[in-house]
N, C-alpha and C positions, 0 to 999 in steps of 0.2 A: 873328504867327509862332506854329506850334504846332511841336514836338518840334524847334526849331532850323531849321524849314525857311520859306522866303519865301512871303509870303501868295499869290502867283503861283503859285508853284511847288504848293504845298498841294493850290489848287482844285484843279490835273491829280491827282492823286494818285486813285487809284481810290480808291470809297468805302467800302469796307468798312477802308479805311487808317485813311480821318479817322474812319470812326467810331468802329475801333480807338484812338486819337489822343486822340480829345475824352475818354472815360471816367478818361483820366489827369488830375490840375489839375496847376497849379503848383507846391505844397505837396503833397510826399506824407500832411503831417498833416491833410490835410484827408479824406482818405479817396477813396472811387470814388465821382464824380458817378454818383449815380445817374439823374439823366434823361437822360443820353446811357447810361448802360448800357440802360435800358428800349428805347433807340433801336435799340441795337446788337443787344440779344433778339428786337425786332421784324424787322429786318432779316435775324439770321439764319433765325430761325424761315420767313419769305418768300419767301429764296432760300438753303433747304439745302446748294445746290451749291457755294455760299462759303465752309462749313465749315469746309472744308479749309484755305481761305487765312488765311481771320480767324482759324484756330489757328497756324498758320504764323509767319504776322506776332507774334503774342501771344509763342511761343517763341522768334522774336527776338529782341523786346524784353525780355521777363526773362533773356535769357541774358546780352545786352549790362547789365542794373541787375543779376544776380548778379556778373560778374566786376568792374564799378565799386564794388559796394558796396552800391547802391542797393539797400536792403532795403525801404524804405516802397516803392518801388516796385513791387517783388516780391511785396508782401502783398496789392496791388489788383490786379496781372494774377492772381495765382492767387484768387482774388476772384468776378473776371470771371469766369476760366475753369469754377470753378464754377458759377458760375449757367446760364451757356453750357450744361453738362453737363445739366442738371439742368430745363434750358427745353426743350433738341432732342433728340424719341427719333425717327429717322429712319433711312435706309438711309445718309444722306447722313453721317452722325453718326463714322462708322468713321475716314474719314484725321482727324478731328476730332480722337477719341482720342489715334490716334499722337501727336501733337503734344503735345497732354497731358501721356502718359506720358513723353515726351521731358522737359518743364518739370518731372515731378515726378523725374525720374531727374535732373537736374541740381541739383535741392535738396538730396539725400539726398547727392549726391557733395561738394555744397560745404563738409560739416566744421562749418558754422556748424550748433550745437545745435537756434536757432530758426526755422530754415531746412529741416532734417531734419524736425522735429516739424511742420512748415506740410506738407510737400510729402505725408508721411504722413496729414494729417489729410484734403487732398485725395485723396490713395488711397480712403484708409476711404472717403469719400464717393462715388465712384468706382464701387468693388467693391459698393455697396450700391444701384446702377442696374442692372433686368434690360434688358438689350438683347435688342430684336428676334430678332434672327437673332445666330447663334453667330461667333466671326471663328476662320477656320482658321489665319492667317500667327501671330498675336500670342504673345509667349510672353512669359512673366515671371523669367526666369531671374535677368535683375540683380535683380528687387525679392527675390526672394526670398535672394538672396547678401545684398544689401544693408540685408535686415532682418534676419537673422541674426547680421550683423557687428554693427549696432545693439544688438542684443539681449546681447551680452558687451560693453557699451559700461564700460570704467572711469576714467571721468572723474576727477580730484582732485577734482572738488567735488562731493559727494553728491547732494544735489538735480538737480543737472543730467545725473549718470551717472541714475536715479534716472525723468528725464525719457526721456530717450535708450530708456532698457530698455523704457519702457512703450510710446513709440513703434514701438521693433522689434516688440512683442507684437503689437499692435494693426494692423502692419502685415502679418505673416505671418496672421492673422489676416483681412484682408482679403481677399490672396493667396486664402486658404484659400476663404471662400467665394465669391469671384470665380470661380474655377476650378470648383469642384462642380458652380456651377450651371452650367455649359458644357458645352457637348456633347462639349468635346474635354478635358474633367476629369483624363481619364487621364493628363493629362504631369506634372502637379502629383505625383502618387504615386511617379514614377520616382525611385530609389534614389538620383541624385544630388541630389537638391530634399528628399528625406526623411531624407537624410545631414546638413541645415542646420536644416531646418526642429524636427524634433525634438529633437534634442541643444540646442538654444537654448533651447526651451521649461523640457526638464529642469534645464540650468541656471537658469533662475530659479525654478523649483519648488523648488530645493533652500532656497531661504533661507525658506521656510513653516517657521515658529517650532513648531506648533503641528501634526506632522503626521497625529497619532490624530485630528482630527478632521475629517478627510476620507479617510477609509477607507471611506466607505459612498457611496452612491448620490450624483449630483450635488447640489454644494450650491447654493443660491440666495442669494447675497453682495450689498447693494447695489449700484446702480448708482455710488456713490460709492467704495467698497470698491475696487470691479473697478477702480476709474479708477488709483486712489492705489497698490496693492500690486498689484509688479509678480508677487508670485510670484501671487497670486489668479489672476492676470488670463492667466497664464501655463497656469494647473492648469486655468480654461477657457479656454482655446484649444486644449490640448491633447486636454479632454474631447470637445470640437465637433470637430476634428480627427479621434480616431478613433469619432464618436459617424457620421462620412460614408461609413466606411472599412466596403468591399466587400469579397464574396468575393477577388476578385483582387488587390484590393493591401492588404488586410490583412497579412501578411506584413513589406512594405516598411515600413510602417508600424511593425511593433513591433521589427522587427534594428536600428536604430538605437538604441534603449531597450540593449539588451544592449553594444552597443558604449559606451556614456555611462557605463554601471556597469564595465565593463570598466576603459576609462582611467582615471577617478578613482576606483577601489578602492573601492567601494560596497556589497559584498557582505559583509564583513565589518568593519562593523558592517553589518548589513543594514535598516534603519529605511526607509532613503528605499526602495531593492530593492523592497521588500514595500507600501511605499505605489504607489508608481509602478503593481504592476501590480494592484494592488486597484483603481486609480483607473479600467485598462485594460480590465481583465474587468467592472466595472460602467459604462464606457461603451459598449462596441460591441455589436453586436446578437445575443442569445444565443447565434444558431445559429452564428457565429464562433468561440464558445470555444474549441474545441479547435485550432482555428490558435496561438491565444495558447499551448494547455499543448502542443503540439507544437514549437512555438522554443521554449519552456522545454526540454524533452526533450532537445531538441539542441545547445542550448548546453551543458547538462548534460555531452553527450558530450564537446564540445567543452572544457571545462574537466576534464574525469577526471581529468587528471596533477596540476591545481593542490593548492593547501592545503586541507585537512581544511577550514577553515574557511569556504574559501570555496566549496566544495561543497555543504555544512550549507547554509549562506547561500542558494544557488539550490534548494534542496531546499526551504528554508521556504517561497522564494517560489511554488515548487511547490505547496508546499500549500495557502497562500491562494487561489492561483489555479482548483486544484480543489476547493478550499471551495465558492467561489461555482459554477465551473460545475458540480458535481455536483446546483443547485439546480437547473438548465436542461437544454440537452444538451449532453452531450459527444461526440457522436457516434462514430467510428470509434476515437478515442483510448483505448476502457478498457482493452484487452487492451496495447496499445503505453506505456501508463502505465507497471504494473506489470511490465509485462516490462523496459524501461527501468530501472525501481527495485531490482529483484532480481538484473540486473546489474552497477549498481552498491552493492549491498550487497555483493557477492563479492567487488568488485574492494576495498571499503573494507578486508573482513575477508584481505585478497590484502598489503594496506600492512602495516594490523597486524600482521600473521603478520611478514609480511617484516622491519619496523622492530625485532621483537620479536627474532627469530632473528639478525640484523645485531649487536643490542646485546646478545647473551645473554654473561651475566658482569661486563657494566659497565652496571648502571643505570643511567644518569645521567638529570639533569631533562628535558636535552630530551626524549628516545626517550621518556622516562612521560608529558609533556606531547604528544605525539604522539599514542601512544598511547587518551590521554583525546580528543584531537579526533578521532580515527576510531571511538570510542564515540560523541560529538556527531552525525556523518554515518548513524552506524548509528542512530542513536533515531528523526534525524527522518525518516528513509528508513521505517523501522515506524509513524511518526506519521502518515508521509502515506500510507502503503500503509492502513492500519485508519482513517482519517478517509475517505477516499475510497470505499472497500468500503462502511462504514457508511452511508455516506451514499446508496449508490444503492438501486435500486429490488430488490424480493424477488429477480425472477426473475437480474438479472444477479449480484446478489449471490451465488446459487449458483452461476455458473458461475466467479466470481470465486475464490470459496473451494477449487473445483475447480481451477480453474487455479495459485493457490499452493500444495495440498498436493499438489500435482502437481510440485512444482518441489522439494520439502522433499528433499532427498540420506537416503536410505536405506543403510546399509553393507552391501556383497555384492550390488548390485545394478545393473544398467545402465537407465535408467529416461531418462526426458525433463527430469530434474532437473534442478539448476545443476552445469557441473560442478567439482566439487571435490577432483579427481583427486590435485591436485598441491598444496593445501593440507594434507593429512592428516588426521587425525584428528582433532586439536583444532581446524582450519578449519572440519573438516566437521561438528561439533557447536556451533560459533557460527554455523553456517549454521542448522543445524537448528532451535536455539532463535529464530534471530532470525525467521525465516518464521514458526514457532509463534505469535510470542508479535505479528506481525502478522494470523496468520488470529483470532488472540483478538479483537485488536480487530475487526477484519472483522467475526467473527458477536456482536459484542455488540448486542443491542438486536433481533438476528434471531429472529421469533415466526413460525414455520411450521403451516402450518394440521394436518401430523400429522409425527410423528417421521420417516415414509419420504421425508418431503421434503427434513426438516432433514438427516440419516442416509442420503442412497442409499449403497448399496452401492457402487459405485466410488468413492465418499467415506470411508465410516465404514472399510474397511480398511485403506486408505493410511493413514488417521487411528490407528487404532488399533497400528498397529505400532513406533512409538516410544515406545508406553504398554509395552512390554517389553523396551527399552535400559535399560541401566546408568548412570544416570544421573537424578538424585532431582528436575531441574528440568524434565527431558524431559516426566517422567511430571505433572508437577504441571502444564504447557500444557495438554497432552494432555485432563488430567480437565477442565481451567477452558474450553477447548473446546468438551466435551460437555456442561457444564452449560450454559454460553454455549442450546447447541441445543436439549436436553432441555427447559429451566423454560421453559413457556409462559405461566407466570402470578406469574412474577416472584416466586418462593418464597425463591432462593437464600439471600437477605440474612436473610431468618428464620432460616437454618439455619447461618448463618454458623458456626464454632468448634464444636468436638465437643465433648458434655455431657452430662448424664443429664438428659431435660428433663421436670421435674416432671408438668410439663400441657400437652399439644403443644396443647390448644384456644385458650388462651393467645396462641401465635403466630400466631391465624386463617386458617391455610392456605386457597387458592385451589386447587382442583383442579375440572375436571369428569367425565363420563365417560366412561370409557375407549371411543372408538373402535373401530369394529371395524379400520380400517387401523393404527394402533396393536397392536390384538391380535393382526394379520397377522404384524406387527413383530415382534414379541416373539415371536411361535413359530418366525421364522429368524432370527435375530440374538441373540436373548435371549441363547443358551449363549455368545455372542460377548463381549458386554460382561460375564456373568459371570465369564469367561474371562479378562479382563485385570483385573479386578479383585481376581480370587484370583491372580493373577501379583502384582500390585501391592503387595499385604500381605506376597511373602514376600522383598522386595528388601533388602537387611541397611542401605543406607543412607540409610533411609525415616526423615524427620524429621517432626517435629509437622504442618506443615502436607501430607505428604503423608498421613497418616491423617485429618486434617479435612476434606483434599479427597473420601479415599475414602468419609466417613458421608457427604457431602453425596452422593455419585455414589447412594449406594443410597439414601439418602431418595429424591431426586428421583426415580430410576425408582418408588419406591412410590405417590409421588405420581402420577404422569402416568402412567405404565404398568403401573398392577400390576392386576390382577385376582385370583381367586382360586388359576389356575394359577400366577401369576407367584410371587405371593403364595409357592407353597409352595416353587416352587423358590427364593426371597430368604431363606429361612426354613433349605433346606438348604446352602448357600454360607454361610449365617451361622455355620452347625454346623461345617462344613469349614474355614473359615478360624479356629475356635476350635480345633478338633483339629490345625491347623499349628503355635500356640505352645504344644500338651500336647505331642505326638508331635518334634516339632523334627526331621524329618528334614532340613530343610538347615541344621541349625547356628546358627539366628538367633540374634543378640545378646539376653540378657534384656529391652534394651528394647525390643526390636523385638517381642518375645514377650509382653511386657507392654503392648502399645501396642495388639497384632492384640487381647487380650483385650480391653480399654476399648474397642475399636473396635466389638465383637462386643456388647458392652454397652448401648453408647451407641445401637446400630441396633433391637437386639432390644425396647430398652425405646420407643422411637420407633413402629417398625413395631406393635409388639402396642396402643398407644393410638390407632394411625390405624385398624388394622381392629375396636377394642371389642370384642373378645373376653375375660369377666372372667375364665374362669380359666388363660389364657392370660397374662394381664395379668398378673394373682396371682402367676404362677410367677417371671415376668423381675423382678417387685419382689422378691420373695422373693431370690432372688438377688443380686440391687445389695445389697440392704439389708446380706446375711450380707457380703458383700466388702468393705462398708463397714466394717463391724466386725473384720475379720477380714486380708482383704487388700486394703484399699484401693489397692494400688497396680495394680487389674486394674477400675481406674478412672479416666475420661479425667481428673476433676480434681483427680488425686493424680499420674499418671504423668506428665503433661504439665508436672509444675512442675519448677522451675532445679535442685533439689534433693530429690529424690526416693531413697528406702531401698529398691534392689529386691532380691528375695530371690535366691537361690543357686540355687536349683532348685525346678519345680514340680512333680515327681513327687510329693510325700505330701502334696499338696494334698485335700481330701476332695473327694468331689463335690457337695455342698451349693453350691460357688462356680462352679459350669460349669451351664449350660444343658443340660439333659438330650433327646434326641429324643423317648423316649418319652412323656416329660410332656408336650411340645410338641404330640406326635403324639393324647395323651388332651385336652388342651385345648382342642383345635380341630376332632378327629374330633365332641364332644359340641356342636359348633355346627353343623354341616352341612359343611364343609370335609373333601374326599378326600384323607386322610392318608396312604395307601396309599405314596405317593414320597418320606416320611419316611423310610423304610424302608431309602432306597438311597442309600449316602453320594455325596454331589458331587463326579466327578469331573471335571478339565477337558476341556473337546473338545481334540482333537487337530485340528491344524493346522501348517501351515508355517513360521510368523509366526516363530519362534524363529531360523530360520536366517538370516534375513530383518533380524534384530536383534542380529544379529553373540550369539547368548547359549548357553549350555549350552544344545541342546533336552529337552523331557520327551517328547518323542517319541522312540522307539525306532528308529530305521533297519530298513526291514524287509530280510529277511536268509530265505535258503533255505538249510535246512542239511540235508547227507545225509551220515548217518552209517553204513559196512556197520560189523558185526560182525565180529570175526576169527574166522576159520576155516579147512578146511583147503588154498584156494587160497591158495598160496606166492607165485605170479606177481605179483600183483596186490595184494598185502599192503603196508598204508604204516605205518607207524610212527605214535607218539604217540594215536593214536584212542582212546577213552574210552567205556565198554558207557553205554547209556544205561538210567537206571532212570527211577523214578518219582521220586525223588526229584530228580533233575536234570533232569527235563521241570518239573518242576512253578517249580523255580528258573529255568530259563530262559524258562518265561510270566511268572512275577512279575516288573513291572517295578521295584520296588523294591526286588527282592532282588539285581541287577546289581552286579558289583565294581564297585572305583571302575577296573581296570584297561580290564574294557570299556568303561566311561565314556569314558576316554581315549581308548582306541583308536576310539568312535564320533566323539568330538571332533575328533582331526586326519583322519578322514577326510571330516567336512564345512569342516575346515577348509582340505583340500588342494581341496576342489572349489573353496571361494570364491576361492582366490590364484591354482592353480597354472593353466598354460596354455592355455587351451580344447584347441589340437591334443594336449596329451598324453592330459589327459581321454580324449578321444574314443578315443584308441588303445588305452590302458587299458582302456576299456568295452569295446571289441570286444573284446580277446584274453579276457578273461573271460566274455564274451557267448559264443563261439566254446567256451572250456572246457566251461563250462556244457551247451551242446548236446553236446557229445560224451558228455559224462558222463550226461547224460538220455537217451540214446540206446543207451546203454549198458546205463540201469538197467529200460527198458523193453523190451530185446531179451531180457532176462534174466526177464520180466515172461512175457513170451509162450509164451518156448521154458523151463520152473523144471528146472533140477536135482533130483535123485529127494528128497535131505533139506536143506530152508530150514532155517535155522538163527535167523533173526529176522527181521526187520520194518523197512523202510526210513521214518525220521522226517522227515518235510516240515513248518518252521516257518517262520509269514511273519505277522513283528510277535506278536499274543494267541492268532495259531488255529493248532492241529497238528492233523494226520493220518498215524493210521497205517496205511496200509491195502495200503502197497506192498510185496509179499512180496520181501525182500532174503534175499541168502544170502552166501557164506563170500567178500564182496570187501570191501576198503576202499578209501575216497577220504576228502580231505579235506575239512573244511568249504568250501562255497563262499558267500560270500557276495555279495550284488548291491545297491547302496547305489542 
């Protein structure tokens, strides 16, 4: 008798039956006879076309010893069925399979531990056969459920949950490269398979005790290792997983990652977050990066409303993730980064604002603990905008730095900026700073082969116009910016803190020579950056380290850019900014007054040891020395302390304590240097920048004024008109001789331009435009055809220049003026 059946009966039995039959003993302890297996190998190896049956049959019989119990049983058909596998690579081989995969889907379903972990060990073995030809019907949909479910196996007994987990790994694992190598690979990536298969993985990745030390490139863990720890063994499958992962289903591959951090709240703490996609960007293949920080991006969006925290959180992972790819490429993603980042910086400082205004009057911890977490979002959003910048290459860097000072909100202005319409004011100046103080980081470490690269012009003006807001931390970006751009040779750190510095050889400055693209520079820009630096000196809430920032601004140009031209104009601006705290025409605080001197000090004695000229030298010691003595407090390291005595006034100060031009002019004429523009005090260029920065401007609104004389036409006689002499020409060119009434009155008429309506403007300019013509029209009919006795002189002023040259006679009009 074999399997119950009559020796009669048997012999009819087809043979692939009995030979089926025989590999079984009596004893399942006795194991698979092996010389009827060999029998059974031969036979199918011979006739292929029985594959199909002798799998058949096999999955019979294990299904009948699974539902009886019969596990020895079960251990030698799936035994068999292995060697089977593993004997026949044929065409014939295919229904073989099915049956197979049949025997091992009914292990995995039968619940029994050592039943699941048998029918997966036959998978592994399985999936690691190349077949022939590709099969188009077969799909793996249950193994891949069914390893998944494995995979969050939580048994009460550890070991054996423990077993289970490793088998699931091991099993999606098989899946995984069963399918790659297939031609029909593509089904495995479909979002319902990478909905199971991922999220399984992560969860067992999370119990990795030790996650710092797999943040970097794959690791290589024993073979032992990998067996025993399921998270190991997890973190590679995952890595292989998306180390196979193509242009097109990259994607699928990583939304599942976000959805895992999603449910179990992972983002704040962010630990595992920021491993996961370290693990991500350093396995798939570089040119993929920016798929990875483009689903960052968008989840990002897709979280906006969440908590401060958990924004910060995907921000970090942002940044790790563009850590790494900034090393490779990122391709289309740089512009779509930072545009992503800057608006959600607005919308952070949009909460703020909000949360702020919400609780104005009742502080309480929450709204300040708020608060602080939207300062959190805002750092690392600056951390990752200037880690990124930094990190790429020269040329995109520049257009990078373009493209944020391009976003920075200007006041009075409509621009491509963020906008901040509806923030206000104080919105729009934590806008300001926060961009700032990310293009600082941006251009740190930026070394430009000359200043017009570091400098173009559609840069350095944008740049330079919040270097004349009201406001002490604007201007301190601003300088730390242009230093950022300016020091090619890494000087700054030398010059750190304003001093009177003994021996500048001392500090071994690095400088080369001055270029001539450099020297280009400086003959149209130079007035530019002088320009905001004599603005900068005369800001009344200018503290210590904004006069530190400003020696360092003129060092550095003396360094890198000075020649001997430059040279004299540094020299006259030095002059200029010392006659701002003698003269005080805007009222500066004595420190302020005493701070522009030390400043004037600290450069003069700087500048005269970089060009070695001794009696030059001579003069600016002579001078510390006496102020030492005398008024040390017109010294950075007297003025600068917690507790400084400053005087009342500096009117009867002698001039032994000021830097004199003529000496300066006799010092340096007797070296060869053209003193000649010693001679002409520095004044600022004239620009627009002022209206631009919401400030007083020192620019005059230019203005046509016509003034008749009275005389004996009655008709045409207006009232209040004023004879003009010489004495009130000469006061209306002077611009520093202006009441403060017209001050005023020039003030709200550039102030009515920035608020008031465009359409009224415009109506406004015409009807004046319109007076204008008629009035000129007037004065020139009068011109042509004169009256037998003129009586005076028509005065035409516009801005510094008059002329008088238009013979007027007995009419009046009133002034007109044209803004």
């Amino acid at each position: 008798f074999s399997a119950g059946v009559c020796c009669c009966c048997a012999a009819l039995r087809p043979r692939y039956k009995r030979l089926v039959d025989n590999i079984f003993p009596e004893d399942p302890k006795d194991g698979l006879v092996k010389a009827d297996m060999e029998k059974l190998t031969f036979y199918a190896v011979s006739a292929p076309e029985k594959l199909d049956r002798i799998g058949a049959y096999l999955a019979e019989r294990l299904s009948r010893d699974v539902v009886r119990h019969r596990y020895g049983y079960v251990l030698i058909a799936m035994e068999a069925l292995d060697q089977l596998l593993m004997a026949c690579h044929s065409q014939s081989i295919k229904p073989f399979v099915e049956s197979f995969l049949h025997m091992v889907a009914k292990l995995l379903e039968s619940g029994e531990p050592k039943l699941q972990v048998l029918g997966t060990n036959s998978f592994v073995k399985f999936a690691n056969i190349e077949e022939d030809t590709p099969s188009y019907h077969r799909r793996y949909d249950f193994f891949v459920s069914q390893f998944s479910a494995m995979c969050h196996s939580c048994d009460h007994d550890p070991e054996i949950q423990t077993e289970i987990r490793i088998a699931g790994i091991r099993g999606i694992q098989g899946v995984v490269r069963k399918t790659v190598n297939d031609e029909l690979r593509a089904t495995i990536w479909e979002p319902q398979h990478m909905d199971k298969i991922v999220p399984s993985l992560l969860f067992n990745m999370q119990k990795i005790e030790d996650i710092d030390s797999r943040i970097g490139p794959p690791s290589s863990p024993t073979g032992g290792e990998k067996e025993e720890n399921p998270a190991l063994l997890a973190e590679n499958c995952f890595r292989e997983l998306l180390g196979r992962a193509t242009y097109g289903n990259m994607n699928n591959a990583v939304r599942p990652v976000f959805a895992h951090l999603d449910h179990h709240r992972l983002w704040d703490p962010n630990e595992f977050a920021v491993s996961c996609f370290k693990i991500i960007m350093y396995s798939i293949q570089a040119q993929y990066s920016h798929h990875v920080i483009q689903e960052i991006l968008g989840h990002l969006d897709v979280r906006k409303r969440d908590s401060p925290r958990v924004r910060a959180g995907i921000i970090q992972v942002l940044l790790e993730a563009v850590a790494i790819a900034a090393k490779g490429s990122v391709g289309p993603t740089v512009l779509e980064v930072f545009n992503t980042l800057l608006k959600h910086l607005r919308i952070s400082v949009e909460f703020e604002l909000g949360d702020r205004r919400s609780s104005a009057g009742s502080a309480t911890f929450s709204t300040s603990s708020k608060e602080s977490d939207e300062r959190i979002v805002q750092n690392a959003i600056i951390q990752t905008i200037g880690f990124f910048g930094s990190n790429l290459p020269d040329y995109q860097r520049s257009e990078i730095m373009m493209f944020i000072m391009g976003k920075v909100p200007v006041l009075g202005t409509i621009s491509q900026s963020l906008d901040t319409s509806h923030l206000g004011d104080l919105g729009t100046r934590r806008i300001q700073i926060m961009l700032l103080r990310s293009l600082l980081m941006v251009t740190s470490g930026y070394k430009a082969t000359t200043v017009t690269n570091a400098l173009p012009p559609p840069f350095l003006d944008p740049l330079l116009s919040p270097s004349l807001m009201e406001d002490s931390e604007l201007r301190q970006l601003v300088l730390e910016i242009l230093h950022n751009l300016i020091d090619r040779h890494d000087n700054r750190a030398k010059l750190r803190g304003i001093r009177i510095i003994p021996d500048v050889s001392d500090l071994k400055i690095k400088r080369d020579k001055i270029s001539r693209q450099d020297v280009s520079f400086m003959k149209k820009h130079g007035q530019q950056l002088y320009r905001h630096i004599y603005l900068g000196c005369k800001e009344e809430d200018n503290v210590q380290k904004n006069f530190e920032l400003l020696f360092t601004s003129l060092a550095l140009t003396t360094i890198e850019l000075a020649n001997e031209e430059v040279v004299i104009d540094l020299i006259r601006l030095a002059i200029a900014l010392q006659d701002i705290a003698i003269i005080n025409e805007d009222n500066l605080p004595m420190f302020n007054r005493c701070g522009v001197m030390a400043l004037v000090a600290a450069y003069l004695n700087f500048l005269s040891q970089m060009i070695a000229v001794p009696a030059f030298c001579q003069h600016v010691s002579k001078v510390i020395e006496t102020r030492s003595l005398e008024a040390s407090y017109f010294l950075p390291e007297t003025i600068f302390k917690d507790k400084c005595n400053l005087p009342k006034s500096l009117e009867k100060h002698e001039k032994d304590l000021f830097f004199l031009t003529n000496k300066i002019a006799e010092s340096l004429g007797g070296s060869g240097y053209s003193v000649e523009r010693l001679s002409v005090p520095y004044v600022p260029q004239v620009t627009d920048e002022d209206r631009l920065s919401r400030r007083k401007s020192i620019v005059d609104t230019v203005s046509i004024q016509v003034d008749i004389l009275p005389g004996n036409n009655t008709d045409d006689k207006v009232d209040n008109t004023e004879e003009i002499t010489f004495e009130a020409l000469k006061k209306a060119i002077d611009n520093n001789g202006l009441e403060e009434q017209e001050k005023e009155k020039r003030r709200l008429v550039i102030e009515k331009f920035q608020k008031a309506p465009f359409e009224e403007i415009a109506a406004q300019c015409e009807t004046k435009a319109n007076l204008l013509h008629d009035r000129l029209a007037q004065i020139l009919e009068l011109t042509i055809r004169p009256p037998p006795s003129p009586s005076g002189t028509m005065t035409i002023t516009a801005g510094h220049a008059h002329y008088q040259s238009v013979p007027v006679y007995e009419m009046k009009f009133p002034d007109l003026c044209v803004y």
